[in-house]
C-alpha positions in Angstrom: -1.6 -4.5 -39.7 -4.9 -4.5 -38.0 -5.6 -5.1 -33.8 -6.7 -8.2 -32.9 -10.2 -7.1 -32.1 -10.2 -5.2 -35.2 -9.4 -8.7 -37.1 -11.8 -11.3 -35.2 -14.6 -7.9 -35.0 -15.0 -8.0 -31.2 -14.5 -6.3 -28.0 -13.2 -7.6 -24.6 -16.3 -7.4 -22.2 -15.8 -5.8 -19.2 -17.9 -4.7 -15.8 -20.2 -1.8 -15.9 -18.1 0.3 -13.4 -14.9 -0.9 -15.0 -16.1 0.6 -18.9 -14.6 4.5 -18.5 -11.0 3.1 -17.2 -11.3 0.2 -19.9 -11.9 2.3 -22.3 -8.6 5.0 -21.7 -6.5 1.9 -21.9 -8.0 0.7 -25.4 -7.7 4.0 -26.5 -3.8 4.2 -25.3 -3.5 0.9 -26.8 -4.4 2.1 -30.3 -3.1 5.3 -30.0 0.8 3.7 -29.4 -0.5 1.3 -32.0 -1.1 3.7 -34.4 2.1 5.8 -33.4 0.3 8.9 -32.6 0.5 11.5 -29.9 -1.1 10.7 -26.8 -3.7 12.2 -24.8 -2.4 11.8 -21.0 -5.8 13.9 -19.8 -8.1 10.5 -20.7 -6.2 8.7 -18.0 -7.0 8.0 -14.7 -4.0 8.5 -12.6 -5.2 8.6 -9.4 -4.5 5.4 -8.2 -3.3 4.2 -5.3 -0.1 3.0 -6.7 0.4 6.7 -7.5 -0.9 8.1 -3.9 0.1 8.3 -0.2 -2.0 6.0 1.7 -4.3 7.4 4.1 -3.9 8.0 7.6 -4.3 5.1 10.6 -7.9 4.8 11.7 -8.6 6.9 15.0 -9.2 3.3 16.6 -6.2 1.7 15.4 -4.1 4.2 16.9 -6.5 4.7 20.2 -6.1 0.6 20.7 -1.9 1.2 20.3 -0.2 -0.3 24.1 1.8 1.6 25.8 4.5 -0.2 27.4 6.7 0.4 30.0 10.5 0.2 28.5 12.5 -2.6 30.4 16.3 -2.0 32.6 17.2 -4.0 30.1 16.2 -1.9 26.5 17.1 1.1 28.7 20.8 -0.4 29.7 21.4 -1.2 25.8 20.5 2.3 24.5 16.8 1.8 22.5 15.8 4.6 21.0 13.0 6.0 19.3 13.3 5.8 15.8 11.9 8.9 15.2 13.9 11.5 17.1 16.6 9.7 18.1 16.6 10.2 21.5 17.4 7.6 24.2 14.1 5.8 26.2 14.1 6.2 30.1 14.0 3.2 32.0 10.4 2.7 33.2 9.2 5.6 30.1 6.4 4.5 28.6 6.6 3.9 25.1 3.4 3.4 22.1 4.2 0.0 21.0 2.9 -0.9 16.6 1.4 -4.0 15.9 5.2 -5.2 14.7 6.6 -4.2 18.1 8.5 -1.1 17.1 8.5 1.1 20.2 8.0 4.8 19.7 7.2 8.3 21.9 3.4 9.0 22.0 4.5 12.3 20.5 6.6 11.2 17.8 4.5 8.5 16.3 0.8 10.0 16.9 1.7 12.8 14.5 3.1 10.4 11.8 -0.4 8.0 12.1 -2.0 11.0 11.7 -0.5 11.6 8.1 0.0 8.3 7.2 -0.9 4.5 8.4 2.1 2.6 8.3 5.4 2.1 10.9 8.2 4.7 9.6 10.8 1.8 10.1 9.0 -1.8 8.4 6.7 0.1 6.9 3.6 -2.4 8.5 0.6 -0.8 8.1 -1.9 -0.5 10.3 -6.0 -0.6 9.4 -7.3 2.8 7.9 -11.1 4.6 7.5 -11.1 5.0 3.7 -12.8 1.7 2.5 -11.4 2.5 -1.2 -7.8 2.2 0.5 -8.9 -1.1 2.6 -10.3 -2.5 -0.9 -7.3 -1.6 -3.1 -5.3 -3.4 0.0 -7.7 -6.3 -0.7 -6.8 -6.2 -4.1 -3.2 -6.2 -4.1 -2.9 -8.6 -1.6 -5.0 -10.8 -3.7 -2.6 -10.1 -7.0 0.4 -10.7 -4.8 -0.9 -14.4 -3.9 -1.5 -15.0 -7.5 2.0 -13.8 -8.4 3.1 -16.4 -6.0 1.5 -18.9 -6.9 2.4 -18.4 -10.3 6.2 -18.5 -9.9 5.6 -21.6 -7.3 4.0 -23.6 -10.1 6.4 -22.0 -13.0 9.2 -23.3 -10.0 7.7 -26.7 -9.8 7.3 -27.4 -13.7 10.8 -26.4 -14.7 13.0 -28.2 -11.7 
């Protein structure tokens, strides 16, 4: 049984800087085809599916409010997520972009390792523009996804 590229005598066309990465999976492709053992070192793994994202961008947690916690939060107990420990009334407190209230010193560390709220996981804007463009992308897919399963939705109801 022969590929179909193989039987029509063509190759999918691809982007220049897309060639090495198309190429591993054609050869993976062939090589499961073929039932033979496979040669994980051709593969680039280092994706961002596979990876930590990097940390928040110094201005992104330099532009973080600190607020002042309420009677109120302080009367029902809030605490920060992160070391568990009860807020003061009139403390102040570095509020994310999702309103999660945290101690300066218990959320600065964790932007500094990573760019996202330890409790929604809402990330905040980064420096590496490979990240910010992978971001990009998936967003992008994930629309696509969507609108695939709305207009799969509204053709079979």
């Amino acid at each position: 049984m022969t590929s179909y590229f193989e039987e029509h005598d063509c190759e999918p066309g691809t982007a220049p800087e897309e060639q090495p990465q198309h190429q591993a999976l054609l050869e993976l492709a062939r090589t499961l085809f073929n039932g033979l053992e496979i040669d994980w070192g051709s593969l680039d793994t280092a994706d961002w599916d596979h990876r930590l994202p990097p940390p928040a961008s110094r201005q992104a947690v330099q532009s973080l409010p600190t607020v002042r916690v309420t009677p109120a939060q302080a009367d029902k107990g809030l605490k920060c997520p992160v070391c568990l420990l009860e807020f003061e009334e009139d403390e102040g407190a570095k509020q994310m972009p999702c309103q999660h209230l945290f101690h300066g010193g218990c959320i600065l560390p964790w932007l500094g390792k990573t760019n996202s709220c330890p409790l929604c996981r809402h990330e905040l804007p980064t420096d590496d523009q490979e990240y910010e463009e992978y971001k990009k992308d998936k967003a992008r897919r994930q629309q696509r996804e969507h609108r695939l399963e709305y207009l799969h939705g509204a053709m079979y109801t």
